[in-house]
C-alpha positions, 0 to 999 in steps of 0.5 A: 500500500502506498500512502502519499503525503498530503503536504508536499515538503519541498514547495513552498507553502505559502499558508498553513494547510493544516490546524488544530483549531478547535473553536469549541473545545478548551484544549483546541481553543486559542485565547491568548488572553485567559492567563488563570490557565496554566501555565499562566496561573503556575508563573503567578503563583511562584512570583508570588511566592518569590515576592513573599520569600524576599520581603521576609527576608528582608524583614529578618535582616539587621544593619552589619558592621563594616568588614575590618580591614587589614592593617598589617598586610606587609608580608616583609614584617615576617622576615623582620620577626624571624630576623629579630627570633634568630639574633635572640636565639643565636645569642642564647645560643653562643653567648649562655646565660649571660644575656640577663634575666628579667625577674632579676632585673625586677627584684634588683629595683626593690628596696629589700635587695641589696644586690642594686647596691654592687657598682655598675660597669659601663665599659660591659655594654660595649663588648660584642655580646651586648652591642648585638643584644641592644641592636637587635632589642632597638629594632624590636623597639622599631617594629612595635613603634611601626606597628603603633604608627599603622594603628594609630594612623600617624605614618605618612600617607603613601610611604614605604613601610620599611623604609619607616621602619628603618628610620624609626630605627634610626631614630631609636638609636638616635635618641638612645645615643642622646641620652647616653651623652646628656648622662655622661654630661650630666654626671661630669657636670655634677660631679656625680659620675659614678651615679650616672653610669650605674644610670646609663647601664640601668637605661640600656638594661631596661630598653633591653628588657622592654623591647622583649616585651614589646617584640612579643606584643607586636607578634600578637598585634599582626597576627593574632587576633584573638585578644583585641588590638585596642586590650594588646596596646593598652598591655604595651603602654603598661609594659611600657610604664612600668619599664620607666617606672623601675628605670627611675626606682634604680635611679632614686636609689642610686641618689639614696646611695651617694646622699644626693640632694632628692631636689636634684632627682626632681630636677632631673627627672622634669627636665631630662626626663618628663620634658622631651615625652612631653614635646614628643606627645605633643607633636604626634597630637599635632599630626593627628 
């Protein structure tokens, strides 16, 4: 049986010969007006729906807090730890014991020892043991001064930070180097050179002791943040103050110990002392 197709495939058609138009039947009806029909009534529902579930969604939402953002994102602050672990260790390790202990350091400022009372010898800061250990303690000093500085935002905008680095270290050494010679000045002038070298030793003393502290806060400062950064500044201004504090016990009882006037303590103190922290204060509260 042959059955012929009764639309030819390859003419043109120029309308269509065949429909499934049912006037009066629903699924045959065309009505393109009627949208209660699926699959209009089903879009409906589920724009409905969507509308609903964003309008909750947005009434369980509440205001966010801005992202922190990251202070310390200087990889080259790794290298600078390391550096600053590796001199500390390495003078552990070849020159002993000998590198000194805070808790002594601690006990030698109270009144009951009497072992402030043996005399200091400057020429010991000077042997290569020591001029290492302060170097590497100044630089210490340097890092949580930079660190302070990105926090508090007082670096120069656009600057490098290294490179701050490296004059904050300067300017430690700097300052260090001043107060060593306005000691040795005071003290000839005074007469009293024995007081002020055994002050020049505990000076250097405490800038060591204090830059370990402060090495450590600064570890925790750009790299953990598990206690907040505002809690590990206010931990470092006390580090900080009670380092100055048992600075000037040594020192007051240095005076004691050579029957020097408590007047020219105070003297000394206001203006060698409390005077340049005060002009330094003031200036940083002029860049802020």
């Amino acid at each position: 049986m042959n059955i012929s197709d009764s639309i030819p495939a390859s003419e043109h058609i120029p309308y269509p010969l065949l429909t499934f138009y049912d006037s009066g039947g629903i699924v045959m009806e065309i009505n393109q007006n009627n949208t209660e029909l699926f699959p209009y009534n089903m879009l409906q529902h589920n724009r409905e729906a969507e509308q609903l579930s964003t309008v909750k969604l947005i009434e369980k939402l509440r205001d966010g807090e801005p992202e922190a953002t990251k202070l310390y994102n200087n990889d080259w602050l790794l290298f600078v730890f390391l550096f600053t672990a590796f001199i500390y260790g390495a003078i552990k390790t070849y020159f002993g014991k000998g590198s000194g202990n805070i808790i002594n350091y601690v006990k030698s400022s109270l009144p009951t020892d009497h072992q402030s009372d043996r005399s200091a010898d400057i020429s010991s800061l000077f042997y290569g043991k020591s001029v290492i250990t302060f170097l590497v303690s100044f630089l210490g000093i340097a890092t949580y001064i930079y660190c302070a500085g990105r926090y508090f935002d007082l670096l120069p905008q656009g600057k490098n930070g290294f490179l701050f680095l490296l004059i904050c270290f300067a300017a430690v050494l700097l300052l260090v180097l001043l107060r060593h010679l306005l000691c040795v000045f005071v003290g000839r002038l005074s007469g009293q050179t024995k007081v002020f070298e055994e002050y020049i030793v505990t000076i250097y003393n405490s800038y060591k002791y204090m830059a370990m502290g402060l090495y450590i806060l600064s570890i925790m400062i750009v790299y953990t943040r598990i206690i907040p950064l505002n809690i590990l500044f206010y931990i470092s201004f006390g580090v900080v103050a009670l380092t100055f504090l048992i600075r000037y016990i040594r020192l007051f009882q240095s005076f004691l110990k050579s029957n020097i006037s408590i007047l020219y303590l105070i003297l000394y103190l206001c203006a060698l002392e409390i005077l340049p922290v005060a002009v330094v204060l003031k200036h940083f509260q002029g860049m802020n």
